[in-house]
C-alpha positions in Angstrom: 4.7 17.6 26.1 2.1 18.0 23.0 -0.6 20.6 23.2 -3.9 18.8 23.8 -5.6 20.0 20.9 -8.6 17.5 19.9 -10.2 15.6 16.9 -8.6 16.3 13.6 -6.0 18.6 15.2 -2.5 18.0 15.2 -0.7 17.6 18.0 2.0 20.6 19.2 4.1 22.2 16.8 7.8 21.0 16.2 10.0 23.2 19.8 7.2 21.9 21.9 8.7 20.4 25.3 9.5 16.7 24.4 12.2 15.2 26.8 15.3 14.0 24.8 14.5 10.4 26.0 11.6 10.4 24.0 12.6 12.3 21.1 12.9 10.4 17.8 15.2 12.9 16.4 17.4 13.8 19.6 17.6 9.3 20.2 18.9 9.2 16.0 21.4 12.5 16.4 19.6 13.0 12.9 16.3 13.6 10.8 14.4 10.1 11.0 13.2 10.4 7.1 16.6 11.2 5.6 17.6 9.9 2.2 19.7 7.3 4.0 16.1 6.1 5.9 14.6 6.4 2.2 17.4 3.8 0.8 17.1 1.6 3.6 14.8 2.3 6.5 16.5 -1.0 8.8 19.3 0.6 10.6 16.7 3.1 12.0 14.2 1.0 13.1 16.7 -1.2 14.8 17.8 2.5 16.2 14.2 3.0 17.5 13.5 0.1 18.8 16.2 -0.1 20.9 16.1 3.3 21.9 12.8 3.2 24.1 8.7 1.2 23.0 7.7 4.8 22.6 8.8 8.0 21.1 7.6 11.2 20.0 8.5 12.4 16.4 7.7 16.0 14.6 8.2 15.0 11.1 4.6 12.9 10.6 1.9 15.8 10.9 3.8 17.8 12.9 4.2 15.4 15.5 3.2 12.1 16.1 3.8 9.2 18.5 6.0 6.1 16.9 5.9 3.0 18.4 8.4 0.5 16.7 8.2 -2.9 18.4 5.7 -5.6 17.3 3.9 -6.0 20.4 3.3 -2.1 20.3 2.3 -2.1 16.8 0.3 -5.1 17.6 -1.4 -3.4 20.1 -2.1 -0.3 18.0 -3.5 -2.4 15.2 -6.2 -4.2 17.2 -7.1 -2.2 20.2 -10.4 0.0 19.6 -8.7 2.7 21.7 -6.9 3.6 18.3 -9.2 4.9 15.7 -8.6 4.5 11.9 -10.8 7.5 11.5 -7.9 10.1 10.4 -8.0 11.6 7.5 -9.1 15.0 8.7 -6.1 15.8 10.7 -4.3 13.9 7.1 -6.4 16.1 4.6 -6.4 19.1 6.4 -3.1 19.3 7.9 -1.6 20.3 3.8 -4.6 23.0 3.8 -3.3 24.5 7.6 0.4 24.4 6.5 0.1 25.8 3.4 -2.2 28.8 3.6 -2.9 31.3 7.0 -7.0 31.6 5.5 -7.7 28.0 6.7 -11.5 28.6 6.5 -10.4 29.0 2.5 -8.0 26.1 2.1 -9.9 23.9 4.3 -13.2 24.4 1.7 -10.4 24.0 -1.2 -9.8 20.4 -0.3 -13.9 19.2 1.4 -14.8 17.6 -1.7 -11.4 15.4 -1.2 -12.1 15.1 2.5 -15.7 13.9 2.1 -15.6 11.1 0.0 -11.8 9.7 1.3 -13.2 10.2 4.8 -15.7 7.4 3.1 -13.6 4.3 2.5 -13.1 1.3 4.3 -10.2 1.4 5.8 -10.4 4.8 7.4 -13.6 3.7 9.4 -14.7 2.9 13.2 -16.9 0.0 13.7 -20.3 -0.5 13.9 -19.6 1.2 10.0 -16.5 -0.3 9.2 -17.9 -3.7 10.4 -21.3 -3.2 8.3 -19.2 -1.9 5.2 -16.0 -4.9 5.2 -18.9 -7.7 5.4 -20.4 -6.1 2.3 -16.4 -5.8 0.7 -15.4 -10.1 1.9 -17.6 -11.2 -0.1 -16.2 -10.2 -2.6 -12.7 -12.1 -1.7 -14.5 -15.4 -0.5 -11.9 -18.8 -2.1 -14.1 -19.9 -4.4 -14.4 -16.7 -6.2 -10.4 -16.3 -6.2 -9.8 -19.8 -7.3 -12.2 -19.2 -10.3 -10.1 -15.7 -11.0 -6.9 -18.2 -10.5 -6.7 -19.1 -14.4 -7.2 -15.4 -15.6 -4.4 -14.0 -13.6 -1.8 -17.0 -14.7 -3.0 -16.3 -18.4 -2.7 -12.7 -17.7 1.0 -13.2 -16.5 1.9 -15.7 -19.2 1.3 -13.0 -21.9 3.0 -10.6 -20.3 6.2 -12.5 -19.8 5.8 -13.8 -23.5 6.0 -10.1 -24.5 9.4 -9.8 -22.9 12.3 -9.8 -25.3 14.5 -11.8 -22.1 17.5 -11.8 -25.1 18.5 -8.4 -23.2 18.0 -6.9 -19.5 14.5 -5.9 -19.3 12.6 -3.2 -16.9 10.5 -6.1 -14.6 8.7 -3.2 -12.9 7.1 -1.6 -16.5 6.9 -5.3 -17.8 4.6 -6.8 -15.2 5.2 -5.4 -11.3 3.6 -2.0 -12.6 0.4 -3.1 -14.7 -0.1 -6.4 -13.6 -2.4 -5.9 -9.7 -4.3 -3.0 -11.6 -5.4 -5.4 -14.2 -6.1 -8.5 -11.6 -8.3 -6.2 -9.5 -10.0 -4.6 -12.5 -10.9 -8.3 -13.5 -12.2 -9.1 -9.5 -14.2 -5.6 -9.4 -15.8 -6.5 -13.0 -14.0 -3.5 -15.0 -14.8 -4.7 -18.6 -12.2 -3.2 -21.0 -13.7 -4.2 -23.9 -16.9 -2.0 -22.9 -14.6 1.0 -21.6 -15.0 0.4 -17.9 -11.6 0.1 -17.0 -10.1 3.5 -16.6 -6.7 4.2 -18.8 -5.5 6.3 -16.3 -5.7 4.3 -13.2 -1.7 4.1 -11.7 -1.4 7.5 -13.1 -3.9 8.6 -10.8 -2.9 6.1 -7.8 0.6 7.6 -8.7 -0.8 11.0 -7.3 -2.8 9.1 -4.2 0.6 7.2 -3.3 2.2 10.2 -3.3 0.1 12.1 -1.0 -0.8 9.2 1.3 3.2 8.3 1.1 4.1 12.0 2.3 4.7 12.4 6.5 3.5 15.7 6.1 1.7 16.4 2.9 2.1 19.6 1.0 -1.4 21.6 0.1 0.1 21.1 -4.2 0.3 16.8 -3.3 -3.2 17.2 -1.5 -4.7 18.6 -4.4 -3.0 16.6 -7.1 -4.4 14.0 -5.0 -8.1 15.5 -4.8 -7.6 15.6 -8.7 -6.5 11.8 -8.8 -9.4 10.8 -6.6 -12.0 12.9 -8.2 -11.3 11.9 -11.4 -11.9 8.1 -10.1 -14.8 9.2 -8.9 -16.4 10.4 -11.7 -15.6 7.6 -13.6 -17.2 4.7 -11.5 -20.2 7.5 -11.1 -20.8 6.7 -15.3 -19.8 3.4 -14.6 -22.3 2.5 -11.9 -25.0 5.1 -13.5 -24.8 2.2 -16.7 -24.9 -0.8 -14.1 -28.2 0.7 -12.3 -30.0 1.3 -15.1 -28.7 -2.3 -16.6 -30.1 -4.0 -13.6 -33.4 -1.5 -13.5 -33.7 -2.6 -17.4 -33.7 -6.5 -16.1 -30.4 -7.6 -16.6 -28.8 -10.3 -14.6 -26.7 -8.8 -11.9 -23.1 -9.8 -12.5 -20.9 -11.6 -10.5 -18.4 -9.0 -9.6 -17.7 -6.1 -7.0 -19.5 -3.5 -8.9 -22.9 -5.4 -8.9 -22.2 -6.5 -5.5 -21.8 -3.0 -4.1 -24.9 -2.0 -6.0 -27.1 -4.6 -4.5 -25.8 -3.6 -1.1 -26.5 0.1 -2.1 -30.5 -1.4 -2.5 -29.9 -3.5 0.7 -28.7 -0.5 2.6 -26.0 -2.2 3.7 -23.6 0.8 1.6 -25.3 4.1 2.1 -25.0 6.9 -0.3 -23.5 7.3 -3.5 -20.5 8.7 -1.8 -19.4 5.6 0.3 -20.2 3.7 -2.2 -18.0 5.1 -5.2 -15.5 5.8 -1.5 -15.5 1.7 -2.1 -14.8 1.3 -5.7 -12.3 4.0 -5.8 -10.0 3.0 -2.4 -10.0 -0.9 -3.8 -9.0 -0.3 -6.9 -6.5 2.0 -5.4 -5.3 -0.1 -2.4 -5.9 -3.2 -4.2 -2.5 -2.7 -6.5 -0.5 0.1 -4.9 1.3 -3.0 -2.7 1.0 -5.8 -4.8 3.4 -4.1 -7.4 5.8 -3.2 -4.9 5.8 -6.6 -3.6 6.4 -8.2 -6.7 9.7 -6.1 -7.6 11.1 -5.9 -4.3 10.2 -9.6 -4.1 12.4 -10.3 -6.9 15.0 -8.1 -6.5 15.5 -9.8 -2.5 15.1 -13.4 -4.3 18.0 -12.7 -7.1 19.9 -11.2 -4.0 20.1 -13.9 -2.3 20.8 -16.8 -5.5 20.8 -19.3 -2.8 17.1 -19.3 -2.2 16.5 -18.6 -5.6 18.0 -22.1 -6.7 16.1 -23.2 -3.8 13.1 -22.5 -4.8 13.6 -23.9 -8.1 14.7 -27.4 -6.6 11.6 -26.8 -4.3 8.2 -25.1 -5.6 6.9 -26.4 -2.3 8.7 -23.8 -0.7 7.1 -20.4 -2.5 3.8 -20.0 -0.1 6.2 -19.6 2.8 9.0 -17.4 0.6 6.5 -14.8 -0.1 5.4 -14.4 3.2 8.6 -14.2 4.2 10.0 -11.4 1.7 6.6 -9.7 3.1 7.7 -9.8 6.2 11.2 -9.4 5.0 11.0 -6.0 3.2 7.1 -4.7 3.6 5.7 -2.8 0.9 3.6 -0.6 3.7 6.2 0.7 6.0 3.8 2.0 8.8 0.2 2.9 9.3 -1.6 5.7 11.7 -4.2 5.8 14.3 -5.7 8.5 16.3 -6.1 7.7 19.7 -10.1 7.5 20.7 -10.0 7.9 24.3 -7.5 9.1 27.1 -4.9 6.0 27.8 -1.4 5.4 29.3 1.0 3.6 27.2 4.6 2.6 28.6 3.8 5.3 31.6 3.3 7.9 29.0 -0.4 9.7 29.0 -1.5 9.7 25.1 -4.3 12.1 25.0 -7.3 11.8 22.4 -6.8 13.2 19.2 -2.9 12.4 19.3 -1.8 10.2 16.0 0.0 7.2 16.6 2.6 5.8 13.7 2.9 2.1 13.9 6.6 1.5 12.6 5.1 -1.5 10.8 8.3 -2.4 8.9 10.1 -2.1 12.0 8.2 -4.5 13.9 9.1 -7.2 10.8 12.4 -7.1 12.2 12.2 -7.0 16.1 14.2 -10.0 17.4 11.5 -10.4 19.9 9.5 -11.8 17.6 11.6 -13.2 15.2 14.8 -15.2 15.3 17.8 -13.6 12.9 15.6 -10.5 11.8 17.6 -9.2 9.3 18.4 -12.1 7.2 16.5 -13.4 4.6 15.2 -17.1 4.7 12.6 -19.0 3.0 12.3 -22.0 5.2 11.6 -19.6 8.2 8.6 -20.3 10.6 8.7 -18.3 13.3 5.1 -17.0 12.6 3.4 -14.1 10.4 4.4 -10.9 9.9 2.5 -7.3 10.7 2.4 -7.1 6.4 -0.7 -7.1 5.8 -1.8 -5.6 9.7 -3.8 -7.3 11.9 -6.8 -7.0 14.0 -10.3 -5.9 12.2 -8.3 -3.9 9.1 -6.2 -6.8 8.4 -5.8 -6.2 4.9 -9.3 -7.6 2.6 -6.9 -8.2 -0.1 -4.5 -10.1 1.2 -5.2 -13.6 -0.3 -5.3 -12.5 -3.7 -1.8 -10.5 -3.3 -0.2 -13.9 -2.2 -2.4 -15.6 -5.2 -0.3 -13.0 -7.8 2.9 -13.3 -6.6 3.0 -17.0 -6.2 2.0 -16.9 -9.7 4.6 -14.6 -11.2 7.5 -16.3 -9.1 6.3 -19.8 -10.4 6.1 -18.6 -13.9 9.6 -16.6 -14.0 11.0 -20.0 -12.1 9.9 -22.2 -14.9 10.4 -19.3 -17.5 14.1 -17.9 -16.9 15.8 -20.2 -13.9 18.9 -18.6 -14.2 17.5 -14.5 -13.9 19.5 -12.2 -12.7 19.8 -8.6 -11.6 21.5 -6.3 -14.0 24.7 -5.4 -12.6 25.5 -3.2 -11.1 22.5 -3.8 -9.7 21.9 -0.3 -7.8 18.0 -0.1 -6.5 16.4 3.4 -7.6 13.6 3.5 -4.8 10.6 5.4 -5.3 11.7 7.5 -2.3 8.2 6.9 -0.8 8.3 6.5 3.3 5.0 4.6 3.5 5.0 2.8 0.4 8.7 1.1 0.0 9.1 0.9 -3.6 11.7 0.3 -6.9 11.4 3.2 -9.9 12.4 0.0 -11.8 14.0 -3.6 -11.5 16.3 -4.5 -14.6 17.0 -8.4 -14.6 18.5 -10.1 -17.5 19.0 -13.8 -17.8 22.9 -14.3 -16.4 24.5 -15.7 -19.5 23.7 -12.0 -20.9 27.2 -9.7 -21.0 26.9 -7.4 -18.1 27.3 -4.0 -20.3 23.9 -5.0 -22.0 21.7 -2.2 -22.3 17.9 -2.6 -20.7 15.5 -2.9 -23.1 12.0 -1.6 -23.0 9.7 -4.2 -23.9 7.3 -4.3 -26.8 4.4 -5.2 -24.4 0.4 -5.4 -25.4 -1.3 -1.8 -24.7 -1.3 -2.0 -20.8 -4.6 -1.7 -19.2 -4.8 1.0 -16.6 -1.9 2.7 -17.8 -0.6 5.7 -19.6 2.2 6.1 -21.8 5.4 6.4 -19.7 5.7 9.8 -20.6 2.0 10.7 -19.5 2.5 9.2 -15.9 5.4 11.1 -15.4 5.2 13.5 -12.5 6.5 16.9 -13.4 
């Protein structure tokens, strides 16, 4: 069984006696995260959850526990047992693997360790309780519903830049740029003034990729630090200017930033570092999903024409549809814990300091909890899905991601009722295990010939992105 070892350790090395009953690999007669998994990750979750509630896997930090059905991951999300507090054994795992001085490579990558150890969503309560009441207020109703008009204006121009005469790249056109500019607009990131960085998805580019990776490498982990760093340092000016603003007697604003800062003087957020951790992790976290669910959204809606035409007979209909493609194809495909305290689970002892992998995209599917798992339906209401996690790191964000998408669906509904995918319609996926993902989506209204070429759009200068070429990874 894994070796003990405790805290941020990893659990035993791959060879380490696991019995083949429990073994992820041995149960699949394969590598779990193979390019098949990466294309479509379904036929293995059905795999694992059949196989046994609990399995041990070597590919996720060099071993990890997986459980797979939703009553597991349930369990894992809510239970204070499992603690969100990880990202040593994340961070420092890539600086162990990829040098034998660890004292060296372990000082290499504290300055990314420090302030991601910070955020939100990587803290135990009482801190993560005393820091989320400071981040919900920030997501109360009435101050999305007065964000509602922005964000439809906001998608309006960007469809009106589309040249729809020819297939177009939906993911560059609006899945891509679109959530960084909504949560810019919630956090108060004033272009016009230079707030809102230019580089922001090229940087979340390199935190997706890092975060994304079962077993980061030390180059991800520090193309990561230089992502986050460079975040840092620009809400450090940014929140230098709003201090001294508010010092000079200017009202505060009503927005993130001059919330967080009065919490800062409230001592409700303590330090500079958890408090650029804040602004840094929801700008990041506050996007990275919402793109993906807007082009895998589409891409499952113009799969299935049927619902599509149903929607458009039916607008009544799209609150449910998106919680269903949610559920249907998650944009997070699983989440960790480390496991606080001794504790048996399904007669197996998990030891403290062993990582747990909630299979969360797996759990979207188990027939236990759903009736006809693996097809798609919009009319379904068989109850919520694990999307958006549960228990007290239930995603923040979660009603403005649902207040995005049901406004791009309406508006390409009314817009283009008879969009289509491109044939031949092959999905390029990101090739991202956590993060489920299209490269691009090219659609084309369906009276278009089907050799078309896809056009790029001529699109307004995007906010919080770089050229294509510039965001490339090399």
């Amino acid at each position: 069984m894994p070796d003990r070892r405790r805290a941020s350790a990893v659990p035993a090395p791959p060879g380490a006696s696991i019995p083949r009953s429990l073994d992820a690999r041995a149960v699949l007669g394969r590598v779990m995260l193979d390019s098949e998994f990466l294309r479509d990750p379904y036929p293995t979750y059905r795999a694992l959850r059949e196989a046994a509630p609990l399995l041990w896997s070597d590919e996720f930090f060099g071993g990890a526990w997986l459980v797979s059905r939703h009553a597991d991951v349930e369990l894992v999300l809510r239970d204070a047992r499992f603690s969100a507090q990880r990202t040593g054994g994340w961070v420092m795992h890539a600086a162990d693997e990829a040098d034998t001085n660890c004292r060296n490579a372990r000082s290499e990558l504290s300055g990314f360790q420090r302030l991601f150890a910070r955020a939100m969503i990587f803290l135990d309560a009482p801190d993560h309780s005393r820091v989320r009441q400071v981040m919900s207020a920030a997501f109360r109703p009435a101050d999305l519903q007065r964000l509602a008009p922005r964000i439809e204006r906001t998608v309006a121009e960007r469809l009106a830049a589309v040249e729809s005469d020819s297939p177009f790249d939906f993911v560059s056109a609006l899945a891509r740029p679109l959530p960084a500019q909504v949560i810019g607009m919630l956090m108060g990131l004033d272009e016009a003034e230079g707030d809102a960085p230019a580089d922001v998805v090229a940087w979340s580019d390199e935190l997706a990729q890092f975060v994304g990776a079962p077993a980061p490498s030390r180059l991800q982990a520090l193309s990561a630090q230089t992502a986050l760093l460079a975040m840092a340092r620009h809400f450090d000016g940014l929140l230098t200017r709003r201090r001294a603003a508010l010092v000079g007697g200017a009202q505060p604003r009503d927005d993130v930033i001059d919330r967080l800062l009065q919490a800062e003087r409230d001592g409700q957020i303590r330090g500079s570092a958890e408090l650029l951790a804040q602004c840094v992790m929801l700008l990041f976290a506050g996007h990275e999903t919402t793109r993906h669910l807007l082009a895998n959204g589409l891409r499952t809606l113009l799969s299935h024409p049927d619902q599509w035409r149903q929607l458009q007979r039916d607008r009544d209909l799209l609150p449910g549809a998106v919680r269903e493609l949610l559920r249907f194809d998650s944009p997070v495909q699983y989440t960790g814990r480390r496991v606080a305290t001794d504790l048996m689970l399904h007669g197996q002892t998990l030891r403290r300091g062993d990582l747990v992998v909630a299979l969360i995209g797996a759990a979207n599917r188990d027939p236990a909890r759903h009736e006809r798992p693996d097809e798609m339906d919009i009319t379904r209401r068989s109850g919520s899905s694990l999307a958006f996690g549960q228990g007290p790191h239930v995603c923040i964000g979660a009603a403005l991601t649902l207040m995005e998408a049901q406004a791009v669906f309406t508006q390409l509904l009314e817009r283009w009722p008879d969009l289509a995918l491109t044939p031949p319609a092959v999905p390029q996926w990101t090739g991202n295990a956590l993060y489920r993902g299209l490269i691009e989506l090219s659609v084309q209204c369906s009276g278009l010939p089907a050799n078309a070429q896809t056009a790029t759009p001529t699109l307004p200068p995007p906010p919080f992105a770089r050229s294509p070429d510039a965001a490339c990874k090399p």
